[in-house]
N, C-alpha and C positions, 0 to 999 in steps of 0.2 A: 504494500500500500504506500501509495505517494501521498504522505501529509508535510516533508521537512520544509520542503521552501517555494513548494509550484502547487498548482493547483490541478486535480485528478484529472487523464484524457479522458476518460470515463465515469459516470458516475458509481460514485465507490460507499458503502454502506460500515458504518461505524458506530460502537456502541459506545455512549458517553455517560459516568458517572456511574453505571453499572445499572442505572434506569431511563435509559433513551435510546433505542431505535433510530440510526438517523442516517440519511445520506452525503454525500461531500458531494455536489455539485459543480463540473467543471468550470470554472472562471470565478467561484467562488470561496477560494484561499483559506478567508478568516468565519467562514458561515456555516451550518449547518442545517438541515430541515428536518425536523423531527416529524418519523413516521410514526411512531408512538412511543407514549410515556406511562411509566406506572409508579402511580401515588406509593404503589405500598411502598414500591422500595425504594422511597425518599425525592421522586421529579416532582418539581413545580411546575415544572413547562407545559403546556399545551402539546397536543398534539398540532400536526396538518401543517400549515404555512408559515408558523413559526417558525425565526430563526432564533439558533443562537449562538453567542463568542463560544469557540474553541479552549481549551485547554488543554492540550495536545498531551499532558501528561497524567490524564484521566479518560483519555480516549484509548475501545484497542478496535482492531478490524473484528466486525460483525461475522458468526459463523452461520451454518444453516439453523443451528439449534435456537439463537438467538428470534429467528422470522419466528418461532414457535412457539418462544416464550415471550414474547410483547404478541403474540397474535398480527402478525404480519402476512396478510396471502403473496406468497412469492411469487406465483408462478410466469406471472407477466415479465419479471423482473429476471427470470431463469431465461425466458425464451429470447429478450432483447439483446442478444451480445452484442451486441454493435454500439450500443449506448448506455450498456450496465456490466460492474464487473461484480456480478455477483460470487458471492464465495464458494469455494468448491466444497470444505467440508464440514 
């Protein structure tokens, strides 16, 4: 995963805080869009169009188990390689 100083060719999916679901959007470096959040294990954030600041050293790369446990449907996101780098395991 490309997080140190550019921003992903693809969109790249990352787990933040250890209760955010969220994607890295390419051209946007410092942002993140959370696909979903859960209260229990401590997000305030919103899910959907929210963004928010990074802290790279609370982020890791999202696995499949993750889409599972924030209830994530991947499947779109499996099929589009051309525009998603979904995680392989």
């Amino acid at each position: 995963m490309n997080t140190q100083t550019s921003a992903p060719l693809k969109t790249q999916f990352v787990v933040i805080d250890e209760n955010k679901l969220c994607c890295l959007v390419p051209g946007k470096l410092h942002f993140a869009n959370v696909l979903s959040a859960s209260i229990i294990r401590g997000a305030c954030d919103r899910d959907g169009i929210c963004c928010i600041p990074m802290d790279k050293k609370d982020m890791r790369p999202a696995t499949r188990q993750d889409f599972e446990t924030f209830r994530v449907h991947s499947e779109g996101f499996e099929k589009d390689t051309e525009h998603y780098e979904f995680p392989t395991e």
